[in-house]
C-alpha positions as CSV (number, residue, x, y, z in Angstrom):
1,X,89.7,89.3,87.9
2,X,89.9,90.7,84.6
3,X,90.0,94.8,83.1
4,X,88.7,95.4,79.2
5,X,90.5,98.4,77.7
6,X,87.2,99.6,75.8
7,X,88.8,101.2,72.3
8,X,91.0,98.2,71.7
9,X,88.8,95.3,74.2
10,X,92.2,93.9,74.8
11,X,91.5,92.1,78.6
12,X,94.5,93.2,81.3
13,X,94.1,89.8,83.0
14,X,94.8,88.9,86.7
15,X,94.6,92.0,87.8
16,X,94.3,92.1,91.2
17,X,97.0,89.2,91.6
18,X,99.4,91.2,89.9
19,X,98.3,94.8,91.9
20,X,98.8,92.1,95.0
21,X,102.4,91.1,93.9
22,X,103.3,95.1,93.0
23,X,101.9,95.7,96.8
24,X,104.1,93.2,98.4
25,X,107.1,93.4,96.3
26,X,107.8,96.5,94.4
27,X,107.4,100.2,95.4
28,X,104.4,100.3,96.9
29,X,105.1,100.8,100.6
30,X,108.5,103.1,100.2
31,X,106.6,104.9,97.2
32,X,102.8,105.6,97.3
33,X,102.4,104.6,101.0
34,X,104.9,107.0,102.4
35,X,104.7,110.1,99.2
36,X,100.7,110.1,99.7
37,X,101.3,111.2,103.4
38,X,103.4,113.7,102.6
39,X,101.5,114.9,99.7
40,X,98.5,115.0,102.0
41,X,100.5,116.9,104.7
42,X,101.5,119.5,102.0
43,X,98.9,119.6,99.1
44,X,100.5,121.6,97.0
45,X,103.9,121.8,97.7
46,X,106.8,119.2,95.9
47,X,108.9,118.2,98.4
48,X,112.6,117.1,98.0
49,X,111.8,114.1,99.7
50,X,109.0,112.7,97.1
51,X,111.5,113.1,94.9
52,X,113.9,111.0,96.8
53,X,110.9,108.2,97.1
54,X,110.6,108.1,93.2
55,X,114.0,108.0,92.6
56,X,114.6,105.2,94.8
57,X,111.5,103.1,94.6
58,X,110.5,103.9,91.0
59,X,113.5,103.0,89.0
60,X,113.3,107.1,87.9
61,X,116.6,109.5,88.0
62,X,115.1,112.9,88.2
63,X,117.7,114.9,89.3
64,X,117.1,117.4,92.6
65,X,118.7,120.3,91.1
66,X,116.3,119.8,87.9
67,X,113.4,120.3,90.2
68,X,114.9,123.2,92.0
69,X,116.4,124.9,89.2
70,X,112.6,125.1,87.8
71,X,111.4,126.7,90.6
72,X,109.0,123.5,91.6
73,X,110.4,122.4,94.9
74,X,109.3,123.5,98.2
75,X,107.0,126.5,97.6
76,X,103.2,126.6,96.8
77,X,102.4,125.1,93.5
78,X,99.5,127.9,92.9
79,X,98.8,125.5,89.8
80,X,98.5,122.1,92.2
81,X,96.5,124.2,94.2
82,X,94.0,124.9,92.1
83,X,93.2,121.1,91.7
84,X,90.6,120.0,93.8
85,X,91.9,117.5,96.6
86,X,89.1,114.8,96.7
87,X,88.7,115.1,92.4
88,X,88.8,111.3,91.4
89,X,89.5,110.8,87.5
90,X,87.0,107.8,87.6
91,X,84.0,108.9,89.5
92,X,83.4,112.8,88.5
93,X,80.9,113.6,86.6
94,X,81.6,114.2,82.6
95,X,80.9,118.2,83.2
96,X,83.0,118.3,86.3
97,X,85.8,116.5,84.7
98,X,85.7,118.7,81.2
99,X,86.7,121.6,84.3
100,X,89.0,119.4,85.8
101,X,90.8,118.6,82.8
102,X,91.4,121.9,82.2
103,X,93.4,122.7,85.4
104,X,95.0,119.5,85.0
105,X,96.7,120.2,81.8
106,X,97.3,123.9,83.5
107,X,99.3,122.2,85.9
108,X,101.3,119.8,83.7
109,X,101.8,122.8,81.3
110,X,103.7,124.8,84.3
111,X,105.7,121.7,85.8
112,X,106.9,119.7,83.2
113,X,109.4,121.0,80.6
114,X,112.9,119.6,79.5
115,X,114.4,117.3,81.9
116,X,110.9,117.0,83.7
117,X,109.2,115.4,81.1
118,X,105.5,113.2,81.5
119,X,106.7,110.3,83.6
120,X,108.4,112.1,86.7
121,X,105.7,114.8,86.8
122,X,102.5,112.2,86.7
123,X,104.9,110.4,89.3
124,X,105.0,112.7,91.8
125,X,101.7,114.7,90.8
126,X,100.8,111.1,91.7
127,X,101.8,111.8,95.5
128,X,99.5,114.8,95.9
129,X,95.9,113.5,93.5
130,X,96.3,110.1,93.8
131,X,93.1,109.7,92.5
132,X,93.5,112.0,89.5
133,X,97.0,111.5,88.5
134,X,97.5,108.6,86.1
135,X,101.2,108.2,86.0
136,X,102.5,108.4,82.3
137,X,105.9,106.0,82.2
138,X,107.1,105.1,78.9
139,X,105.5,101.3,79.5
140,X,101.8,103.1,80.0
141,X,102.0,105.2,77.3
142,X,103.0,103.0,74.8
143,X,100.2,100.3,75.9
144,X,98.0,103.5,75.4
145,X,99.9,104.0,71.9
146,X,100.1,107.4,72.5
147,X,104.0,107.4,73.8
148,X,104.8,109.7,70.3
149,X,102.8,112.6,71.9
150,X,104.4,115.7,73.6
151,X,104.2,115.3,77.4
152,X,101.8,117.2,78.5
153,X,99.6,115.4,75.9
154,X,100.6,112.1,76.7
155,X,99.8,112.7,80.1
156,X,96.2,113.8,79.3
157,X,96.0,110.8,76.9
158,X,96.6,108.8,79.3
159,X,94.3,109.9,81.6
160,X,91.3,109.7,79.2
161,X,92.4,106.1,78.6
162,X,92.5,105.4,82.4
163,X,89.3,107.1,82.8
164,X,87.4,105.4,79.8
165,X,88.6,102.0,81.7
166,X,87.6,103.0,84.9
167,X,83.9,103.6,84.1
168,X,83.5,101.0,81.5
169,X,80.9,98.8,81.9
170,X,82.2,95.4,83.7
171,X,85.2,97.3,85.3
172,X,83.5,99.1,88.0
173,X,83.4,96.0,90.6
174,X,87.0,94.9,89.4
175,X,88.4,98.5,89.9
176,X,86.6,98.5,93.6
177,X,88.5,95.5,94.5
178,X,91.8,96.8,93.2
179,X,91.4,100.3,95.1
180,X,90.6,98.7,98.5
């Protein structure tokens, strides 16, 4: 099963073989399985052990006292919370998303700064709107060519790229299959 990235109609081929593989073999079960339950226990709070998750499963070194130095770890996120639960980056509707957009740049805007740059925030942003969060690594951003932006703007980038793809024509019953 194939994906078309519209603006360049480059084809991401084997798709769900390769999501399959990730599943099995990479960080799938000690990352997303285990982060999503705690980000759905506590919506809108970063919790010192999602960062342990990414560091261990996602090949990132974000240091705890970076994340508690800022302020981020623990307490409400009044910013997070402010982002509706159940918003999915694919499916919204173009007006709903223009809003959501909004309070998803908010939210990168108060996280990230030095140290906490685009790839740990979308990462464990990731954990709490899994369906809204497109994690922003350096290998995503540059297939998106927009790895020169700031942060915060490579992170929306990227998530108009991912939502483009999503709701492109011929992706829709590839994308199902991938998400079940």
């Amino acid at each position: 099963m194939d994906i078309v990235v519209p603006r360049t109609r480059q084809t991401l081929t084997r798709c769900e073989e390769r999501i399959l593989v990730f599943c099995a073999l990479d960080a799938y079960g000690s990352y997303d399985v285990r982060g999503i339950e705690l980000g759905r226990q506590n919506p809108n709070r970063i919790l010192c052990e999602q960062i342990k998750l990414m560091n261990n499963s996602m090949r990132a070194r974000s240091p705890y006292a970076v994340w508690a130095e800022s302020g981020l770890l623990e307490g409400e996120l009044r910013e997070l919370a402010e982002l509706p639960p159940d918003a999915d980056l694919a499916d919204m509707a173009d007006e709903e998303w223009a809003a959501v957009k909004v309070l998803l740049k908010t939210t990168y805007d108060c996280v990230m700064r030095p140290r906490l740059g685009a790839a740990a925030v979308t990462k464990i942003l990731y954990l709490h709107r899994p369906r809204l969060v497109a994690i922003t690594d350096a290998e995503v951003a540059e297939f998106f060519e927009c790895q020169t932006l700031p942060p915060v703007d490579r992170a929306m980038a990227v998530a108009e790229h991912v939502r483009e793809m999503a709701r492109f024509d011929g992706n829709d019953s590839a994308l199902t299959v991938i998400q079940q």
